[in-house]
C-alpha positions in Angstrom: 88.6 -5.9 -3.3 87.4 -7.6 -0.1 85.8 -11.4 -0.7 83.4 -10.5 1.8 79.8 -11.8 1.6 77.0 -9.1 2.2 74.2 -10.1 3.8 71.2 -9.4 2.7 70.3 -6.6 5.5 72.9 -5.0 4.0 72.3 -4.6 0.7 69.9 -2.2 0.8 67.4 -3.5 -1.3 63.3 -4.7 -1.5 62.1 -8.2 -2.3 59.2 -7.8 -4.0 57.3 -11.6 -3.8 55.5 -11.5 -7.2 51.7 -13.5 -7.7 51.8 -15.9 -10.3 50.9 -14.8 -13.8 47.1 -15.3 -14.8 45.3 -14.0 -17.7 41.8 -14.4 -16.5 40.4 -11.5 -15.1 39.8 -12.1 -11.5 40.4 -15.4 -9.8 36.6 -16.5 -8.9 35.8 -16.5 -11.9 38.9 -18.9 -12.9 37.4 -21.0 -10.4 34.2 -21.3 -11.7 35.5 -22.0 -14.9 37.8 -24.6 -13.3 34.8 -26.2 -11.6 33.0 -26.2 -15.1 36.1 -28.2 -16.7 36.1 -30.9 -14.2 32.5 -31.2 -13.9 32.5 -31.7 -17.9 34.6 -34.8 -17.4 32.4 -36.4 -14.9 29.1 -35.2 -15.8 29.8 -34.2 -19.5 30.0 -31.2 -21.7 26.1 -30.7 -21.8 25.8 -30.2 -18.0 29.0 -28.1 -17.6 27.7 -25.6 -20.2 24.5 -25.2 -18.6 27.1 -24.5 -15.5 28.5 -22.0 -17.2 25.9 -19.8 -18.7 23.8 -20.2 -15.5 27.3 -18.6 -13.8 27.2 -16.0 -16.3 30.3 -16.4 -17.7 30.9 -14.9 -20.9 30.0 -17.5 -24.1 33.4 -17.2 -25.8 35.1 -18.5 -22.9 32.6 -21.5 -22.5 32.9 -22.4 -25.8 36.6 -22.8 -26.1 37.1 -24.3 -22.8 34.7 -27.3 -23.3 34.4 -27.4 -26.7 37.9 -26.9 -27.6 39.8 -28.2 -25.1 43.3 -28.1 -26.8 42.9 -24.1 -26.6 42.7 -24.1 -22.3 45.3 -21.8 -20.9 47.0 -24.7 -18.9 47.5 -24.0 -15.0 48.1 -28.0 -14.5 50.6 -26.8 -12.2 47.2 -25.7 -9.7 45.8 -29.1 -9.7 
């Protein structure tokens, strides 16, 4: 058996780079959302619900990322 190293040229093979995992639909969306979280915790929940609606993103997903904050999906990592 020969201790030789392949390169990687050699091995015949595809990376695939993958995107990160996300369970929101589509990614402007997540960003609105995002927007409405922050601007809840500098202009309060009130004002980041009107965001929200006036966004038109669905009522479910307001609700249980300003009013119940301890169900966010968490992307810290994005921040």
């Amino acid at each position: 058996m020969d201790d030789k190293a392949l390169k990687p040229q050699e091995l015949d093979i595809e990376l695939i780079v993958a995107e990160p995992v996300c369970s929101r639909g589509d990614m402007e969306t997540a960003k609105i959302v995002e927007q409405g979280i922050v601007m809840s915790e500098i202009e309060g929940i009130l004002e980041a619900t009107e965001f929200l609606n006036s966004k038109k993103i669905n009522p479910e997903v307001v609700e249980r990322v300003l009013w119940r904050p301890s169900e966010r999906r968490d992307y810290s990592f994005k921040r």
